[in-house]
C-alpha positions as CSV (number, residue, x, y, z in Angstrom):
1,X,6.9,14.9,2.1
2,X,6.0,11.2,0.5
3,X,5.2,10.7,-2.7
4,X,2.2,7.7,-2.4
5,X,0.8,5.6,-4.7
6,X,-2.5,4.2,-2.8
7,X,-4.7,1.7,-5.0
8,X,-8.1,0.1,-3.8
9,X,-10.8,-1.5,-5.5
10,X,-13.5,0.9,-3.7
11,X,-12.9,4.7,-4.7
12,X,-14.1,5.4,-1.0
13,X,-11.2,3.6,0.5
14,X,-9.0,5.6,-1.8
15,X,-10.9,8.6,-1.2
16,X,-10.4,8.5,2.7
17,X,-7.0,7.3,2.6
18,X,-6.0,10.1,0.2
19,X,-7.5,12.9,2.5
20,X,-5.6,11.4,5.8
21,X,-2.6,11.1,3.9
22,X,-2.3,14.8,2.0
23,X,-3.4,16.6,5.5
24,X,0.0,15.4,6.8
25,X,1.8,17.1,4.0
26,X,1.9,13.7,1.3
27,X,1.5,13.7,-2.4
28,X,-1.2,11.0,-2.9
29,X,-2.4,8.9,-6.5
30,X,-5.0,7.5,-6.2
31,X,-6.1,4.5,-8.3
32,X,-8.9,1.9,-8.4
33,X,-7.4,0.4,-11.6
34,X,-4.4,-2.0,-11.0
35,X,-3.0,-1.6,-14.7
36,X,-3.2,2.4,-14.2
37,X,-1.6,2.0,-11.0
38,X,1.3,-0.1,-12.5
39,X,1.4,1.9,-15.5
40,X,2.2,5.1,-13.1
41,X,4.5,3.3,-11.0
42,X,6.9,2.4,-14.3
43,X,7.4,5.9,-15.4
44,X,7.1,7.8,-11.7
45,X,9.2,8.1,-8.8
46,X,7.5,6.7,-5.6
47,X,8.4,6.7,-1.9
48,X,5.8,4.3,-0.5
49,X,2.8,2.6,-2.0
50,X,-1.0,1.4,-0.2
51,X,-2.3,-1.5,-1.5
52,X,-5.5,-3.5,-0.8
53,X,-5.0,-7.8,-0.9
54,X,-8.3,-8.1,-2.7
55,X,-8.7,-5.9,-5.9
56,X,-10.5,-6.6,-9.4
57,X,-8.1,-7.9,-11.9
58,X,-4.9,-9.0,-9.7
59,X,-4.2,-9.3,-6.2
60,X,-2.3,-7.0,-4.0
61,X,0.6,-9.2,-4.1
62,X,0.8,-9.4,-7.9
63,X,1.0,-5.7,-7.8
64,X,3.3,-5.6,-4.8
65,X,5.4,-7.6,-7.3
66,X,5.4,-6.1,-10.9
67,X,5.9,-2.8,-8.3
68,X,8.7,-4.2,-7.2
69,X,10.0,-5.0,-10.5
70,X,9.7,-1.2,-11.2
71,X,10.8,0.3,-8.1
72,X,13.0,-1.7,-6.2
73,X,13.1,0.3,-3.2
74,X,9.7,1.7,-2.8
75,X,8.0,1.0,0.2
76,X,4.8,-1.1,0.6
77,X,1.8,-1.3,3.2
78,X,-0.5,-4.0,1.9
79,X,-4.3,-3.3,3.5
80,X,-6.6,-6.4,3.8
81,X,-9.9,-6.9,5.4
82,X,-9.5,-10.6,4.5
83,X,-6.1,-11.7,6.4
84,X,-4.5,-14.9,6.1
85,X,-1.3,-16.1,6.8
86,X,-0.4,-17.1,3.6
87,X,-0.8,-13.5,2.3
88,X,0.4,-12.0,5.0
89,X,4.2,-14.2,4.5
90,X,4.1,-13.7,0.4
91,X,3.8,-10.0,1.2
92,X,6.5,-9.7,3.1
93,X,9.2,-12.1,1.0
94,X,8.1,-9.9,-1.7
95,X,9.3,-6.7,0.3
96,X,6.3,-5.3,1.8
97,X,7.0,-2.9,5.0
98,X,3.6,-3.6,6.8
99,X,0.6,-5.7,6.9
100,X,-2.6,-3.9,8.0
101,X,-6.1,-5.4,8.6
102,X,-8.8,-2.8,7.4
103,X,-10.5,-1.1,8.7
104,X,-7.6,0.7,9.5
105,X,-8.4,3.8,11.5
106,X,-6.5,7.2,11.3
107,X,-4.4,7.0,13.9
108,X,-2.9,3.6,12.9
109,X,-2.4,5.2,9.5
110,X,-0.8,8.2,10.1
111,X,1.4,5.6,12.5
112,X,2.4,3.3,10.4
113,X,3.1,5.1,7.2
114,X,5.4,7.4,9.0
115,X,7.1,4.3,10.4
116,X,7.4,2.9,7.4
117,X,8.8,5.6,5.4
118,X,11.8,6.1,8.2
119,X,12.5,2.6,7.5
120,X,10.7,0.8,10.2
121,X,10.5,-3.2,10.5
122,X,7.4,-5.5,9.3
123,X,5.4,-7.1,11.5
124,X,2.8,-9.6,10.7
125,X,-0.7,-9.3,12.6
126,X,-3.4,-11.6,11.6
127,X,-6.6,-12.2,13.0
């Protein structure tokens, strides 16, 4: 299936996410460090990555961006349990596939990262 790249500040976001995501068949690499997350992004291939907004160092969006500058074509769900508008939009001109509001349950997971990886549109949901 997916290689996925899933970074979050809390190692028991990552945690969870990463068991959801593997008992559908995906790789997942799991970080809580955004310059070991980066630094695996330049020299590995990646399908789709998981990123919170809020993180230690950087933002999401910077991330989102020097991931970008990596990988091109990798796909991006952004995960926030702070939404705004303003992120929301920059996430999106910067090329992110989806804007989630944590906590995000299973379901809407499994959903949306299958939608994503077929190639499915963004859609902003705030608040």
């Amino acid at each position: 299936m997916a290689k996925i790249l899933v970074l979050d500040d809390v190692e028991d976001a990552v945690v969870m996410l990463k068991k959801i995501l593997e008992r559908k068949g995906h790789q997942i690499f799991g970080f809580t460090d955004e310059d070991e997350a980066i630094s695996f992004a330049k020299d590995n291939q990646l399908d789709l990555a998981i990123l919170d907004i809020k993180l230690q160092k950087m933002s999401g969006v910077e991330v989102l961006r020097k991931l970008k500058e990596y990988q091109p074509q990798i796909k991006v769900i952004m995960l926030t349990g702070y939404p705004t508008v303003e992120s929301a939009r920059e996430s999106l001109s910067l090329g992110a596939s989806e804007y989630c509001l944590k906590p995000i349950d299973k379901n809407e997971l499994e959903t949306k990262v299958a939608q994503v990886l077929k190639g499915g549109k963004a859609e902003i949901r705030v608040g």
